[in-house]
LODO-419794 format. One record per residue: residue number from 1; residue in three letters; x, y, z of N, C-alpha, C, O, CB in turn. Coordinates in pm, 1 decimal, padded with zeros to 6 digits. Glycine has a CB too. Layout:
N
  resi  resn      n_c1      n_c2      n_c3     ca_c1     ca_c2     ca_c3      c_c1      c_c2      c_c3      o_c1      o_c2      o_c3     cb_c1     cb_c2     cb_c3
   NUM   ALA         X         Y         Z         X         Y         Z         X         Y         Z         X         Y         Z         X         Y         Z
...
// end
This chain:
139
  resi  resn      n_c1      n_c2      n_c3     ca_c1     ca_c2     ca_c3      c_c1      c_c2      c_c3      o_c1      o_c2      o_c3     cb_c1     cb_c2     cb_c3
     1   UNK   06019.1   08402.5   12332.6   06043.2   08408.6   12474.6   05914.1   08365.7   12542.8   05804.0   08412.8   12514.2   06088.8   08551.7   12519.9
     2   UNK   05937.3   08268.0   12639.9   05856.2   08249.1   12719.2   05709.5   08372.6   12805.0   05732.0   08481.6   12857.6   05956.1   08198.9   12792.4
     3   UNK   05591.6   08313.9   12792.7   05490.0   08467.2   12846.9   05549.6   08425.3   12965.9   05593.7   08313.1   12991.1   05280.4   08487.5   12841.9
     4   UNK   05546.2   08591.5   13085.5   05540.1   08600.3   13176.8   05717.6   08608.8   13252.8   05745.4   08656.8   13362.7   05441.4   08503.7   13197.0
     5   UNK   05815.2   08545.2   13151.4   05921.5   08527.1   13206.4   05986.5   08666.1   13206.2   06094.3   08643.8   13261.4   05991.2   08420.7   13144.8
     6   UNK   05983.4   08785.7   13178.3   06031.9   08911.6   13185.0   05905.2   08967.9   13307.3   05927.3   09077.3   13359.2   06040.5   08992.2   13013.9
     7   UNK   05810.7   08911.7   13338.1   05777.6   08976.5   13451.3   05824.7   09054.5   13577.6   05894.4   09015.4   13671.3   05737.1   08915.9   13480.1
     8   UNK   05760.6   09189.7   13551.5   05854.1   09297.5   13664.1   05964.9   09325.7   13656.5   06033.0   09359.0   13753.5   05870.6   09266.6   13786.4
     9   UNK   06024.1   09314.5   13483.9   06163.2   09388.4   13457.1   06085.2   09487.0   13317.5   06004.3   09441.3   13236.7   06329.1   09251.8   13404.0
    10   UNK   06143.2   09642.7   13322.1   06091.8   09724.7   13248.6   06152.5   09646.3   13052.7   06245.7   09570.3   13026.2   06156.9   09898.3   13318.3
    11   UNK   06058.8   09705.0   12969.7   06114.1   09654.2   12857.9   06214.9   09660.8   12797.6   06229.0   09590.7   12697.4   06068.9   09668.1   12795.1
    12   UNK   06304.6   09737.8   12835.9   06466.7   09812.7   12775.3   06535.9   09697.4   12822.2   06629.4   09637.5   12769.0   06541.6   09986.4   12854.6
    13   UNK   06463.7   09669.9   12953.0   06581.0   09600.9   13049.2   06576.4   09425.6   13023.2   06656.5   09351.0   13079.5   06541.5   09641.2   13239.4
    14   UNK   06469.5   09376.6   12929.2   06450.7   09229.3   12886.7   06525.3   09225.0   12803.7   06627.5   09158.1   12788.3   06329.5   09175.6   12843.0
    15   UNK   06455.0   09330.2   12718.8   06519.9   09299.6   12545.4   06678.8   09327.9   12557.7   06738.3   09284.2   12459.1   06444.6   09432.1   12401.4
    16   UNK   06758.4   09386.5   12648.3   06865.0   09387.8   12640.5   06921.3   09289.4   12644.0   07013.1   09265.2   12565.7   06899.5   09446.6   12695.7
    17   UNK   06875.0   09194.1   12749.7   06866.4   09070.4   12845.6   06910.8   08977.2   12713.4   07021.7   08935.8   12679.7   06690.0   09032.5   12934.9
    18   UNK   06782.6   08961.8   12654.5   06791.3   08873.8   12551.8   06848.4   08893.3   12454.1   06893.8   08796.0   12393.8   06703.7   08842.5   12516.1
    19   UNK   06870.2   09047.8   12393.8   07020.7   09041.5   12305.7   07158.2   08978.7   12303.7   07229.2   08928.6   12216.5   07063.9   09140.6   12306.8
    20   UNK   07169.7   09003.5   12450.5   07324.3   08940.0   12505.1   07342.7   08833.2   12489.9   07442.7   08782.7   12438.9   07362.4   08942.1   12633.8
    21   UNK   07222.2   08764.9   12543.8   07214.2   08670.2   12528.9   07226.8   08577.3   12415.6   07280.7   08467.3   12403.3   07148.5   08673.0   12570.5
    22   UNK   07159.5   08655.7   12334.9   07188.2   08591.3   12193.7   07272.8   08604.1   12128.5   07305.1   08515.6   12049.2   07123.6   08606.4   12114.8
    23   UNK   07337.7   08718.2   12139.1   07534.9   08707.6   12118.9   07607.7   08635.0   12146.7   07702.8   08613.0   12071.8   07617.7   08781.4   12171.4
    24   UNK   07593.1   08571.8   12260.1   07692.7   08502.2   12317.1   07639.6   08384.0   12360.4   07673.1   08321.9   12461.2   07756.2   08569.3   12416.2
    25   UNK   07512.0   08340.2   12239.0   07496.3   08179.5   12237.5   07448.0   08102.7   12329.2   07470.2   07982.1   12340.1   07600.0   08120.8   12225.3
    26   UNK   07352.4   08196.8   12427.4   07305.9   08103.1   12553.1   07164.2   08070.1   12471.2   07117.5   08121.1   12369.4   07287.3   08193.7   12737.1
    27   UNK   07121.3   07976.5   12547.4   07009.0   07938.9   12490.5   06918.3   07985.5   12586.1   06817.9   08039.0   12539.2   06999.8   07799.8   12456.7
    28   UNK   06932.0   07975.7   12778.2   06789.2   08080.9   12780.2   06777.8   08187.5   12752.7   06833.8   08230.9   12652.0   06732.4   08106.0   12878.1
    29   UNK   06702.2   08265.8   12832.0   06668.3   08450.5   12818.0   06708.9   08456.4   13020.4   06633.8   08472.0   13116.7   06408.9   08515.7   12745.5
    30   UNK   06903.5   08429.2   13007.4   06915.6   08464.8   13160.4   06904.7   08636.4   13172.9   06910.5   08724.5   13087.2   07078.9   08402.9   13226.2
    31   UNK   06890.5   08639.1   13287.3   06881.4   08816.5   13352.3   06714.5   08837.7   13314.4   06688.2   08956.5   13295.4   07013.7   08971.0   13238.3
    32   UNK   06592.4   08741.1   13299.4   06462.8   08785.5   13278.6   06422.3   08724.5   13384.2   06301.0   08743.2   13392.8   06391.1   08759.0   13153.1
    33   UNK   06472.3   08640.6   13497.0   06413.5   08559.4   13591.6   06337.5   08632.8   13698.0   06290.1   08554.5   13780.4   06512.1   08479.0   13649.0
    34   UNK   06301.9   08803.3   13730.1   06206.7   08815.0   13783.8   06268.6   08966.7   13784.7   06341.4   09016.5   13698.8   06166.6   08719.8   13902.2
    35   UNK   06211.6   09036.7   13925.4   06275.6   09196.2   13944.6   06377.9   09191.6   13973.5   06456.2   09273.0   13924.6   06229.2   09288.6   14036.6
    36   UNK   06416.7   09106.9   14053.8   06597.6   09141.1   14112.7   06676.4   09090.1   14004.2   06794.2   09123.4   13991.3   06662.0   09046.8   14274.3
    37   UNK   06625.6   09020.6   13934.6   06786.9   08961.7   13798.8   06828.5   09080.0   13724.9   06750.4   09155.0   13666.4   06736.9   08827.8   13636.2
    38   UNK   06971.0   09095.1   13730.7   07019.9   09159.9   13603.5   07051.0   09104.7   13499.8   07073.5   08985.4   13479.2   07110.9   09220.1   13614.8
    39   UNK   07053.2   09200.7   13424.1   07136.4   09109.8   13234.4   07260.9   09078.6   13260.1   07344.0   09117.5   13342.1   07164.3   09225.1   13061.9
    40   UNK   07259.0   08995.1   13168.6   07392.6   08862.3   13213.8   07493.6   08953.4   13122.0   07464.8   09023.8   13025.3   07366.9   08639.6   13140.2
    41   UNK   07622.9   08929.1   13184.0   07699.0   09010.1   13116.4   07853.1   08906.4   13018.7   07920.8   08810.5   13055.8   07745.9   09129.5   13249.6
    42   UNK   07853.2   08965.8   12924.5   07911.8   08872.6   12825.8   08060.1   08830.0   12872.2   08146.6   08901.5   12922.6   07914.7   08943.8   12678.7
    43   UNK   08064.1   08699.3   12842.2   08251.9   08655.2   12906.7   08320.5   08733.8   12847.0   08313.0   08775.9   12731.5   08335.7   08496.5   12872.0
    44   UNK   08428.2   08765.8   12973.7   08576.4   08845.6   12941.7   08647.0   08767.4   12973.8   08657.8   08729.0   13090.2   08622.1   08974.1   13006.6
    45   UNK   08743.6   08704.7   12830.9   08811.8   08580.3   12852.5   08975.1   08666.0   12856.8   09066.0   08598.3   12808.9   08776.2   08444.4   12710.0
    46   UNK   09025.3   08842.4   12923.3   09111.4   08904.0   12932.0   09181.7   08943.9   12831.9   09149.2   08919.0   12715.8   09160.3   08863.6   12996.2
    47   UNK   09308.7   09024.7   12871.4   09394.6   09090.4   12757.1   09445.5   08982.3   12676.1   09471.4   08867.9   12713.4   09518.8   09179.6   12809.6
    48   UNK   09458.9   09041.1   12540.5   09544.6   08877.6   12465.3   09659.6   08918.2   12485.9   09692.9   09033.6   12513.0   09532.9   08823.5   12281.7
    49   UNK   09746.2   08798.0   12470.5   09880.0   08785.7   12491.0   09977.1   08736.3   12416.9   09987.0   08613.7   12422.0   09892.3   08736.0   12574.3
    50   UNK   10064.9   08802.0   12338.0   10169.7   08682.8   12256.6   10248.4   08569.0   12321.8   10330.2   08570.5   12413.7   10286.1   08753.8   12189.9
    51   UNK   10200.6   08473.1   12249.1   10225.0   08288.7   12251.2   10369.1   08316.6   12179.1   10479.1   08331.9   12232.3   10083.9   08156.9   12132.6
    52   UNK   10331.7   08318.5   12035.4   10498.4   08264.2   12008.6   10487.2   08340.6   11889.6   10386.2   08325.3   11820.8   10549.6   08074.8   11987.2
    53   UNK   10589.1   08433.1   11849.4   10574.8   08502.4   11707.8   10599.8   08373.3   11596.2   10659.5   08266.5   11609.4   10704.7   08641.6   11687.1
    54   UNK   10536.1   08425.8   11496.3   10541.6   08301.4   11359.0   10669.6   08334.4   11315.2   10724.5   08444.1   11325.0   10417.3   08313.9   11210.9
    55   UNK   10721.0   08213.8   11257.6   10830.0   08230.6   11177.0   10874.0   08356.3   11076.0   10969.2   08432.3   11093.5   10819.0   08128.6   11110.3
    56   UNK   10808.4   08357.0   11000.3   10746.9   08482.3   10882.5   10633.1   08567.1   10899.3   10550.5   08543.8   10987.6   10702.9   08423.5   10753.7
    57   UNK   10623.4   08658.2   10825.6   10498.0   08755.5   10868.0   10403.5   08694.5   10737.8   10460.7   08668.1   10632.1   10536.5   08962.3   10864.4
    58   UNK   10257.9   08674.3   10751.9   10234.9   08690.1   10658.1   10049.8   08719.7   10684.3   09988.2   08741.3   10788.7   10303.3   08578.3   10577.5
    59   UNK   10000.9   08708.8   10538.5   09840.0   08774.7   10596.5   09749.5   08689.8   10502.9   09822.0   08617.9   10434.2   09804.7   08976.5   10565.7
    60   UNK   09616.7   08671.3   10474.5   09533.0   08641.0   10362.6   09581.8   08474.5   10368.7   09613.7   08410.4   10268.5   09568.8   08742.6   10205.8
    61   UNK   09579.8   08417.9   10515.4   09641.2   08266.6   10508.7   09531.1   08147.2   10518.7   09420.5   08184.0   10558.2   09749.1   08244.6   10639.4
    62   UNK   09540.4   08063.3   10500.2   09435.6   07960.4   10565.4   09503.1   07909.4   10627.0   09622.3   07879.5   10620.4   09357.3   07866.3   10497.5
    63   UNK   09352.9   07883.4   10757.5   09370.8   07838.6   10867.0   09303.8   07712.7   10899.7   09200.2   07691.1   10836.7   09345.5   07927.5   10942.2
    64   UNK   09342.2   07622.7   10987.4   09241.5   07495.2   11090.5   09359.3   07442.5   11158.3   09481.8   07449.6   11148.4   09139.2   07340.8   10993.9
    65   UNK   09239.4   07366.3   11257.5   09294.8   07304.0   11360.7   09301.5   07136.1   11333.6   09200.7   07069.9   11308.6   09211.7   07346.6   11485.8
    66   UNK   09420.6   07086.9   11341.9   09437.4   06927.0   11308.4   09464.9   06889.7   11440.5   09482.4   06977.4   11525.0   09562.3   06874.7   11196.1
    67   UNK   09470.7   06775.7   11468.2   09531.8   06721.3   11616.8   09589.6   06812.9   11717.8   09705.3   06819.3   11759.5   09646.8   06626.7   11595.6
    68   UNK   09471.8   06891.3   11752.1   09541.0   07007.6   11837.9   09695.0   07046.8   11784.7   09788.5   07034.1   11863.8   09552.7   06954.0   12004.0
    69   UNK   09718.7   07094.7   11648.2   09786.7   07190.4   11595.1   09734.5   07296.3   11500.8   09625.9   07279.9   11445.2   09873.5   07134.1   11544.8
    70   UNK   09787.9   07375.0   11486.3   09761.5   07493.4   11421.2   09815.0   07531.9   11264.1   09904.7   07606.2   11224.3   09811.4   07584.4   11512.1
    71   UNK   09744.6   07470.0   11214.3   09790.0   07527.8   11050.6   09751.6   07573.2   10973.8   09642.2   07545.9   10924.4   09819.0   07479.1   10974.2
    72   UNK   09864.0   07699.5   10918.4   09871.3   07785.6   10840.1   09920.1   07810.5   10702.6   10035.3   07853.9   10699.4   09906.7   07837.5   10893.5
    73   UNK   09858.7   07793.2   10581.4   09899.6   07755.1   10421.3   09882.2   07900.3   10366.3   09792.8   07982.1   10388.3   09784.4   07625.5   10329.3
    74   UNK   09994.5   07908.3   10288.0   09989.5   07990.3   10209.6   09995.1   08137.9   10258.0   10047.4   08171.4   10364.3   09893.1   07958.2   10145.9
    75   UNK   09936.0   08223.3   10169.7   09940.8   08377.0   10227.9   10008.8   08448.1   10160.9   10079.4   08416.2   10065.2   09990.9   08400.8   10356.2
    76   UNK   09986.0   08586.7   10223.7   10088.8   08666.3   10126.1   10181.0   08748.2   10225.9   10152.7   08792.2   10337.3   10004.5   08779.4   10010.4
    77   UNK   10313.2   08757.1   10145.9   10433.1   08833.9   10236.1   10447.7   08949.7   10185.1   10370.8   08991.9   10098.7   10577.1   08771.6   10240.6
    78   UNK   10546.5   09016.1   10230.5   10559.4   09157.9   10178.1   10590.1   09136.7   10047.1   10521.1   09202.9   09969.7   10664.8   09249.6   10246.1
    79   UNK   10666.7   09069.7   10000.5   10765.8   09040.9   09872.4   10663.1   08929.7   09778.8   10687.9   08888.7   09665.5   10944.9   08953.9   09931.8
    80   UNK   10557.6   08900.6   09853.1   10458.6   08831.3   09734.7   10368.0   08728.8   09816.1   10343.0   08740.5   09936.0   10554.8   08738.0   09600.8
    81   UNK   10324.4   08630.6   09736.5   10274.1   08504.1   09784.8   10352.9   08430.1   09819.3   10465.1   08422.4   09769.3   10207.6   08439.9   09713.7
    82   UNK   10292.1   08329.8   09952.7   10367.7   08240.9   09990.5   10325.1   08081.7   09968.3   10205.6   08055.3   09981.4   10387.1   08276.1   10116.1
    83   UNK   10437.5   07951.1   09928.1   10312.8   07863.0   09905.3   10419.8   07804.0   10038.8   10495.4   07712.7   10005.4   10260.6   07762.0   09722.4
    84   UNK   10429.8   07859.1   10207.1   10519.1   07778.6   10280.2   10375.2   07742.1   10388.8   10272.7   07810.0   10395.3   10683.0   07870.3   10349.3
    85   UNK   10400.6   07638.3   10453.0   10328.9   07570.0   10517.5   10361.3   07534.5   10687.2   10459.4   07466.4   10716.9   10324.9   07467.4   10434.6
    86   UNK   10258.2   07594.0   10802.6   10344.3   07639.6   10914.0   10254.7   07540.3   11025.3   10131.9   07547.8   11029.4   10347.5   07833.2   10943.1
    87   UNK   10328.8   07451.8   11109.7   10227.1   07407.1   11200.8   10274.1   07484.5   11347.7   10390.7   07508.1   11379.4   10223.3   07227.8   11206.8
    88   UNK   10150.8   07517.6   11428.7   10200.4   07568.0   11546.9   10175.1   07443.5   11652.4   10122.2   07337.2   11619.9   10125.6   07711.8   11585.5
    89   UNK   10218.6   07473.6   11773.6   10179.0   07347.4   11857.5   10169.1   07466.5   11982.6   10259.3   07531.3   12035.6   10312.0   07187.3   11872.4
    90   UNK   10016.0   07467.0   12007.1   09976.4   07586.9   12129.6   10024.6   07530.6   12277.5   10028.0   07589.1   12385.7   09784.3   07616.9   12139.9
    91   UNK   10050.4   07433.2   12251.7   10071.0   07339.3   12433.8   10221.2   07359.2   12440.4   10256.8   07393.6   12553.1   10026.3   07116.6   12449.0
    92   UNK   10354.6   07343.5   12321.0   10464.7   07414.1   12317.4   10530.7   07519.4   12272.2   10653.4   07527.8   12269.1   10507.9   07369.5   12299.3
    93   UNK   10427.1   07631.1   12223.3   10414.4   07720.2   12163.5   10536.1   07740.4   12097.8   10620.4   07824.2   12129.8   10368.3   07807.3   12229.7
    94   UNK   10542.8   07662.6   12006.8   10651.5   07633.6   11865.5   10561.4   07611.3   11796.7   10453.0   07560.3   11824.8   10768.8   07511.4   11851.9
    95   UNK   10627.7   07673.6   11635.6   10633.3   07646.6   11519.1   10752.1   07558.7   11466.7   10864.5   07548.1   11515.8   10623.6   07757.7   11465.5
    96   UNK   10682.3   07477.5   11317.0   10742.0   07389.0   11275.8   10721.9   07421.3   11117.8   10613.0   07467.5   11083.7   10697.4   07261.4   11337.0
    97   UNK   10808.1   07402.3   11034.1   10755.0   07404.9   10913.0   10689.8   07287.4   10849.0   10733.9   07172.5   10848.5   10844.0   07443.7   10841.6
    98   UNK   10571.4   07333.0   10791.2   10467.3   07158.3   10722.6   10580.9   07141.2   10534.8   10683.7   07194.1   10492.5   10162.4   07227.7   10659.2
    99   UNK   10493.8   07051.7   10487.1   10505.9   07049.2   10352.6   10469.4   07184.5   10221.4   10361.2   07234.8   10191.1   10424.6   06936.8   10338.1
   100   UNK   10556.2   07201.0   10187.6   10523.2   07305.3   10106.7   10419.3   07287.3   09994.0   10406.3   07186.9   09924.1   10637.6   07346.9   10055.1
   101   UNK   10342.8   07409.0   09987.8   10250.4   07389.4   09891.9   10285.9   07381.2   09705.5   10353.1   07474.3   09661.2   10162.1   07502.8   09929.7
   102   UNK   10247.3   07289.7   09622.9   10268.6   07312.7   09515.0   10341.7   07451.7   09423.3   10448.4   07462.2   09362.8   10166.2   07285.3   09495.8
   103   UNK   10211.3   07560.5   09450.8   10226.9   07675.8   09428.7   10211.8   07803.2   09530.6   10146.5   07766.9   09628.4   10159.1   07679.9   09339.4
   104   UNK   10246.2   07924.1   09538.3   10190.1   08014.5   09626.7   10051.1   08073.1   09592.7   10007.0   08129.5   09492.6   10281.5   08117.0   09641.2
   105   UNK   09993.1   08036.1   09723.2   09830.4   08071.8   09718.0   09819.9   08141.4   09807.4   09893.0   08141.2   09906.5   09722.9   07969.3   09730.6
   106   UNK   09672.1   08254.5   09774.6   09670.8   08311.5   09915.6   09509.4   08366.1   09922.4   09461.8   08359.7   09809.0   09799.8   08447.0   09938.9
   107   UNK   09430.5   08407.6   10002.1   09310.8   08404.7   10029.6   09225.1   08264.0   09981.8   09116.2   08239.9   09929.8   09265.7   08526.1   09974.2
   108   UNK   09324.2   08198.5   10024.4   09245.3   08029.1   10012.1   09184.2   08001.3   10161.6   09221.5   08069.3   10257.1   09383.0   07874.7   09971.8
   109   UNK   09079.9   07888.0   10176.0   09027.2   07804.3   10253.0   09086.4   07705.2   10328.7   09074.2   07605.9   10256.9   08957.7   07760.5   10196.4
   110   UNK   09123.9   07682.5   10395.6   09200.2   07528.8   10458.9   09104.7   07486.0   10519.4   09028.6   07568.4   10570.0   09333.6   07526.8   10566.7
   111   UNK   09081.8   07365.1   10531.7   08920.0   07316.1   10601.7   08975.4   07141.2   10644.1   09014.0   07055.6   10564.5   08739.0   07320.1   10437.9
   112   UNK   08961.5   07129.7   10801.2   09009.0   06979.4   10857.1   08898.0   06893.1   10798.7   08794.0   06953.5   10824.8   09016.7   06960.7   11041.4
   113   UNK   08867.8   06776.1   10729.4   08797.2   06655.1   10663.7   08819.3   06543.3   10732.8   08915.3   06529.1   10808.5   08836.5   06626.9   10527.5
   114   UNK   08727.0   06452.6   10709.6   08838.2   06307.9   10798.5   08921.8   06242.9   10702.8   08967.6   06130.8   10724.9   08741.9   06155.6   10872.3
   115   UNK   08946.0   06310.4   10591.0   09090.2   06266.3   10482.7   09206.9   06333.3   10535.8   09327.3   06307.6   10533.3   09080.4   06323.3   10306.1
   116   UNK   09143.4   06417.9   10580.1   09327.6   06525.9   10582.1   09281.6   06694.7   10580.3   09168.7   06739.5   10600.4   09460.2   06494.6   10374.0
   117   UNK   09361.8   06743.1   10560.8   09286.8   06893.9   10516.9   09328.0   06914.8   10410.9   09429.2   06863.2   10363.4   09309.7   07025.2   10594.6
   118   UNK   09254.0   06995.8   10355.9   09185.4   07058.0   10193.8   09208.0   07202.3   10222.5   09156.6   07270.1   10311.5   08987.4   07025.3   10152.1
   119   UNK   09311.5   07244.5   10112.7   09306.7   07416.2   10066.8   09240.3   07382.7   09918.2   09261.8   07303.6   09826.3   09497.5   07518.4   10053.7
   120   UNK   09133.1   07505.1   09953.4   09014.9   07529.1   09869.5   09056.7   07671.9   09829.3   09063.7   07765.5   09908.9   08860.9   07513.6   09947.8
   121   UNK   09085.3   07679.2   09690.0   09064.2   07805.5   09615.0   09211.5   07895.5   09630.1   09327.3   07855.1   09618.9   08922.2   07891.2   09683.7
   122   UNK   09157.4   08038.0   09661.0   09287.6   08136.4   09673.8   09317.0   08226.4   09527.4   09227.6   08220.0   09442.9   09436.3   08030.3   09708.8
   123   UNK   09406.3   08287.1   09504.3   09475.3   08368.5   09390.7   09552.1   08309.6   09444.4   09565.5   08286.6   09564.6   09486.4   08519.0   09357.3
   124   UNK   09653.5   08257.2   09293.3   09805.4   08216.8   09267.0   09847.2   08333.3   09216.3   09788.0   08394.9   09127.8   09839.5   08092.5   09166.6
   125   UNK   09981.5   08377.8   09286.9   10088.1   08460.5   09228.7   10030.7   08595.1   09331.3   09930.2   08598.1   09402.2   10084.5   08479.1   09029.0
   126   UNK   10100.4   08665.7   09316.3   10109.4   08816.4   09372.1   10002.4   08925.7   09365.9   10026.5   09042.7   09395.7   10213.4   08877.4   09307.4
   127   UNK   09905.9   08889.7   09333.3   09793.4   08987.1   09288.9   09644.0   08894.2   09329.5   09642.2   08779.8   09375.1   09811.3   09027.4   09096.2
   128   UNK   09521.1   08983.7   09296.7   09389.1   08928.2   09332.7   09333.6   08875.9   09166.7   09218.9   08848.5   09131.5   09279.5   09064.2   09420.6
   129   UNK   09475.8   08874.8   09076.3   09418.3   08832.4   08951.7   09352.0   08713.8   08881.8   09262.4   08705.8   08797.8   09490.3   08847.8   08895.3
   130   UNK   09453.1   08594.4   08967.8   09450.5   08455.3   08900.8   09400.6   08409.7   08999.0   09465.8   08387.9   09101.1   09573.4   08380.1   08849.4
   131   UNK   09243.9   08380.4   08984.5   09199.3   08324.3   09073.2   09225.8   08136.1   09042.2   09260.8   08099.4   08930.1   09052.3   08388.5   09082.7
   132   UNK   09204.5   08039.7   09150.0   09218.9   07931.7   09143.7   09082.5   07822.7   09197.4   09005.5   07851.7   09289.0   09338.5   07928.9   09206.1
   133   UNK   09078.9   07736.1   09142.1   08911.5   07638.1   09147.1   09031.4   07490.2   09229.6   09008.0   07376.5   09270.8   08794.4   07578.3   08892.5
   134   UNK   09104.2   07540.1   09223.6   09188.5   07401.6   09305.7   09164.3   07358.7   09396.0   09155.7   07443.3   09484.9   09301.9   07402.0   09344.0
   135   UNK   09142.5   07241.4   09433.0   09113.9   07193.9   09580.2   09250.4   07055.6   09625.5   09261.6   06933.3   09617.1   08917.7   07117.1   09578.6
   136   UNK   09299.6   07127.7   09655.2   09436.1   07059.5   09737.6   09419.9   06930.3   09835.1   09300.6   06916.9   09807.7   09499.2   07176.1   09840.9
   137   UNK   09439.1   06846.2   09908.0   09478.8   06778.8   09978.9   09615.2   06717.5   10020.9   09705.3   06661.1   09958.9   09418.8   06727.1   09957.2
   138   UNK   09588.1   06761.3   10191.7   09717.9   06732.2   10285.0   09639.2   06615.4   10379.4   09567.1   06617.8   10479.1   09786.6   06893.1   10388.8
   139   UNK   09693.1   06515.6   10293.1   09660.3   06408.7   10393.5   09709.1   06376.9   10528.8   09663.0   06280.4   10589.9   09680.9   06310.9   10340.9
// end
């Protein structure tokens, strides 16, 4: 931090300053600009709200964002692993079903590339047993 820039704010009241700050990714030290500044207070982007329930329930999924859509591989359901493949579209808040995955995977990676996206890893089958070194591509 800059000398002098917490001038005439007590020390509780900088270092707070600059915690927040650093939570929430600002790059100066706002709320240190003299005696009258307060600490900046972190965005409240409001209550969340349900968009559109998913087709299926499921948990332990991979996620990314492709052409402003939303997709979701794999996971696990009540009744097991899933290898079903879900695109959302947030601007018509629909779901669509993608291409199904080979096998059911679940605590895998999905990661956007400029090939396509890649599910990385996961357990195949119903348990945390069989782990997998697979690296998938959805072109």
């Amino acid at each position: 931090m800059p000398a002098g820039e917490c001038e005439g704010l007590p020390y509780p009241r900088c270092v707070l300053a600059l915690v927040v700050s650093l939570a929430i990714g600002l790059v100066g030290i706002a709320g240190c600009a003299g005696p009258s500044a307060s600490p900046p207070s972190p965005a409240v982007a409001g209550p969340w709200t349900t968009v559109a329930a998913a087709p299926i329930e499921l948990l332990e999924v991979g996620v990314a964002a492709r052409e402003g859509r939303i997709w979701v591989a794999g996971g696990l359901r009540m009744d097991g692993a899933s290898d079903a493949v879900l695109v959302f579209d947030p601007e018509a808040g629909t779901w669509r079903a993608g291409p199904n995955l080979p096998e059911a995977v679940h605590h895998a990676a999905l990661v956007l590339t400029p090939d396509g996206l890649l599910l990385i890893g996961g357990y195949v089958g119903d348990t945390l047993g069989v782990a997998t070194s697979a690296v998938r591509r959805l072109a």
